[in-house]
C-alpha positions as CSV (number, residue, x, y, z in Angstrom):
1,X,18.0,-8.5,-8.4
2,X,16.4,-6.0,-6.1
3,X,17.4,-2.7,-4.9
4,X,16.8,-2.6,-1.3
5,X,17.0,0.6,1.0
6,X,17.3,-1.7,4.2
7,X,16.0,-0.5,7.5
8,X,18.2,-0.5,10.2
9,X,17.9,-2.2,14.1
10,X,17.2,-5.7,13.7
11,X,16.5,-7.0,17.2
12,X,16.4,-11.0,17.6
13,X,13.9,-10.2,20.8
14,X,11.9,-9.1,18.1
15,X,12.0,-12.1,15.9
16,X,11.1,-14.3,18.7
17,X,7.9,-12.0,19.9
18,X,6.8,-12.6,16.6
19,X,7.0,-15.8,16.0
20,X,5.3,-16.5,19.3
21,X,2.5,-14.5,18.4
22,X,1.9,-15.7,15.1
23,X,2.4,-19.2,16.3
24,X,5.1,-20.7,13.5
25,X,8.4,-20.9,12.8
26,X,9.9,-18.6,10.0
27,X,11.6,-20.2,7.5
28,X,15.6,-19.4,8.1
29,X,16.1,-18.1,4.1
30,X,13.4,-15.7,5.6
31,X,15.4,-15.1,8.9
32,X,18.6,-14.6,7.0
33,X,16.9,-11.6,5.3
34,X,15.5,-9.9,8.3
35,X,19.0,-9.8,10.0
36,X,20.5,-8.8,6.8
37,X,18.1,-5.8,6.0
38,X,15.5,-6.0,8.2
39,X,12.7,-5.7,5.9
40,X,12.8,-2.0,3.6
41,X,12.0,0.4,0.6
42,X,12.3,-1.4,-2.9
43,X,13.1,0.6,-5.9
44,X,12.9,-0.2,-9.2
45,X,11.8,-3.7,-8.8
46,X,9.4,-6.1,-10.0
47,X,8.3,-9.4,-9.2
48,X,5.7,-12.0,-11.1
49,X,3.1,-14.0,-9.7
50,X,1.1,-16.8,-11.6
51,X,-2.7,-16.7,-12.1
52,X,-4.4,-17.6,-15.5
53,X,-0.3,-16.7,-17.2
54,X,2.2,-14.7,-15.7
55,X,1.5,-11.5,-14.3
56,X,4.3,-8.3,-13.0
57,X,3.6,-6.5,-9.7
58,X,5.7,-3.5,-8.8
59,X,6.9,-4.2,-5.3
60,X,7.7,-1.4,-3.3
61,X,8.4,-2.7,0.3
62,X,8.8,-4.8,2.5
63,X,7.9,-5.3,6.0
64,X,10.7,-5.3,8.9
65,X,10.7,-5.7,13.0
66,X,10.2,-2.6,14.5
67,X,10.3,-0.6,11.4
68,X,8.2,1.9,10.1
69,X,6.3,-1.0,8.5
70,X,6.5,-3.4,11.1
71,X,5.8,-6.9,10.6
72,X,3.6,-7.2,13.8
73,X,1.6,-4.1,12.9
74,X,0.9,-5.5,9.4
75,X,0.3,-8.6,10.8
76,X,-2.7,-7.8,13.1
77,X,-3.9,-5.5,10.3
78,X,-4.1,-8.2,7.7
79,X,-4.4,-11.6,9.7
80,X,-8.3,-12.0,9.7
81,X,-8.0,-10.9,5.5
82,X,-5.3,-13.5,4.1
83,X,-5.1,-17.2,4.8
84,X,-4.2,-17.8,8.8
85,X,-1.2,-19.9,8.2
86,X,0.4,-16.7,6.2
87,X,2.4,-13.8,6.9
88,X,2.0,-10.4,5.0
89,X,6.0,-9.6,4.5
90,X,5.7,-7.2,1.5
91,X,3.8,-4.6,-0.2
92,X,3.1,-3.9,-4.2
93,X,2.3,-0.7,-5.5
94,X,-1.2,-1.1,-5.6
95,X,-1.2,-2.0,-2.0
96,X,-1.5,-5.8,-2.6
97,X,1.0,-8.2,-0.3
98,X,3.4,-10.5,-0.5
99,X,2.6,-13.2,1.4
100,X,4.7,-15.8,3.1
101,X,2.6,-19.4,4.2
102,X,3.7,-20.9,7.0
103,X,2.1,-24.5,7.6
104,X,3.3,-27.9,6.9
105,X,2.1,-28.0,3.4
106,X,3.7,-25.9,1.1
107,X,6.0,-24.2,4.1
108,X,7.8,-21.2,3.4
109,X,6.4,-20.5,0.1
110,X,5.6,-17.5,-1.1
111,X,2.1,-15.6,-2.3
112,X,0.5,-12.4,-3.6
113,X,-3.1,-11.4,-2.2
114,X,-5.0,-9.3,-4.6
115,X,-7.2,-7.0,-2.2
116,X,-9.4,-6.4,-4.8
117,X,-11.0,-9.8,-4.4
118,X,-10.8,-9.7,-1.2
119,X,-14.6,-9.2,-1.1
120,X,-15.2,-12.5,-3.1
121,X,-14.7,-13.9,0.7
122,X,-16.2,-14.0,4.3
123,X,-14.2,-12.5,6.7
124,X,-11.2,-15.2,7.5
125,X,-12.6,-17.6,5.6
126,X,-10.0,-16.8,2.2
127,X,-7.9,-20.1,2.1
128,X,-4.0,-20.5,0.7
129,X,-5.2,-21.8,-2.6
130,X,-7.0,-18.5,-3.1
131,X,-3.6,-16.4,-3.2
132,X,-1.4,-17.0,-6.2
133,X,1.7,-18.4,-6.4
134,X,4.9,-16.4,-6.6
135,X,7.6,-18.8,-5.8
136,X,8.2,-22.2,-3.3
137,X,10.9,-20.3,-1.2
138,X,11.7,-17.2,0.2
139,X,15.2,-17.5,-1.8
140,X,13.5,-18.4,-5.0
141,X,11.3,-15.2,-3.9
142,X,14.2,-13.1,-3.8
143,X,15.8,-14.6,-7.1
144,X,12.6,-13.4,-9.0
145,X,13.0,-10.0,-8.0
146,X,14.4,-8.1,-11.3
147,X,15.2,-4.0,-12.0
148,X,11.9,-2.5,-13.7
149,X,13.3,-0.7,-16.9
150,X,9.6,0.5,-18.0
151,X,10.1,3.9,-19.7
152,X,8.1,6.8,-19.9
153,X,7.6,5.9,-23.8
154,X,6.1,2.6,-23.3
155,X,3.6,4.1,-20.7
156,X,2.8,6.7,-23.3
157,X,-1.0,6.2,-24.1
158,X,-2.5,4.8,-21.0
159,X,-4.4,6.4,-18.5
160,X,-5.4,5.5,-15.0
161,X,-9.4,5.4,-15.3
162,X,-10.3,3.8,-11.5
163,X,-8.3,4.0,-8.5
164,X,-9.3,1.9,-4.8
165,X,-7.2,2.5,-2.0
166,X,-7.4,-0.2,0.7
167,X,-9.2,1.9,3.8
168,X,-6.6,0.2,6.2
169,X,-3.8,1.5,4.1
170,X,-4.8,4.7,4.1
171,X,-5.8,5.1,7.1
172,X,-1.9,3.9,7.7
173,X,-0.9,6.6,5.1
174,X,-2.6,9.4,6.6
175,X,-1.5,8.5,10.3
176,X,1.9,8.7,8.5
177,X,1.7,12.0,7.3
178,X,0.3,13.3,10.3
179,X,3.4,12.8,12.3
């Protein structure tokens, strides 16, 4: 189950500026969720996406209507990086999304992007089938949210050796901090 902070001030004329700039419909399990918490901060919380076995991601937000991390902003950030009939709607810890698809085939069903292969790709030219599966709803999306119950002691021993920070990110971090 996850633990949402949720953001406050949904605003339906918000919902319908986005749709109409995106060009699609949002699923209404999706809907449901943005008038119930408006996107938000997610602690403790995991989810799994499927690619060569099963694989946990740490996800940290996600993305609301006129919110600190706004749907629109992340949108126009993201849409000529991930397939054009998806949505970025949430974030991982390493800065990865959660995406939602939103054509005909395979409506409403949800992704992860891995930015780090994001260079395998030609600028707009990444397709759906080269996101990984996470679940076919946004419900069942929800549903595989669970409480991460790592412990310092089964971290004991690793180390971080690399880190890459998407520049777009950061650049959104350190605009962040700066007000």
């Amino acid at each position: 189950m996850m633990n949402i902070v949720s953001n406050n001030g949904f605003n339906k004329k918000n919902l319908i500026t986005f749709s109409q700039k995106v060009g699609y419909k949002l699923p209404e399990d999706y809907i449901e969720f943005l008038q119930k918490h408006n996107g938000g901060y997610i602690k403790n919380s995991y989810s799994t996406y499927y690619h060569c076995g099963k694989h946990k991601f740490i996800l940290t937000s996600m993305f609301g209507l006129g919110t600190k991390d706004d749907l629109l902003n992340q949108f126009e950030i993201y849409k000529n990086r991930i397939p054009n009939t998806c949505i970025p709607i949430g974030r991982d810890a390493g800065g990865n999304l959660v995406c939602l698809n939103l054509s005909k085939e395979k409506y409403g069903y949800v992704y992860f992007w891995d930015h780090e292969e994001e260079n395998k790709y030609e600028k707009g030219k990444i397709a759906i089938t080269d996101l990984y599966l996470i679940a076919e709803s946004f419900n069942e999306f929800l549903n595989s949210i669970a409480e991460d119950s790592t412990t310092k002691l089964e971290l004991d021993g690793y180390e971080v050796k690399k880190v890459w920070i998407d520049p777009d990110f950061l650049k959104e971090l350190k605009d962040k901090s700066n007000k």
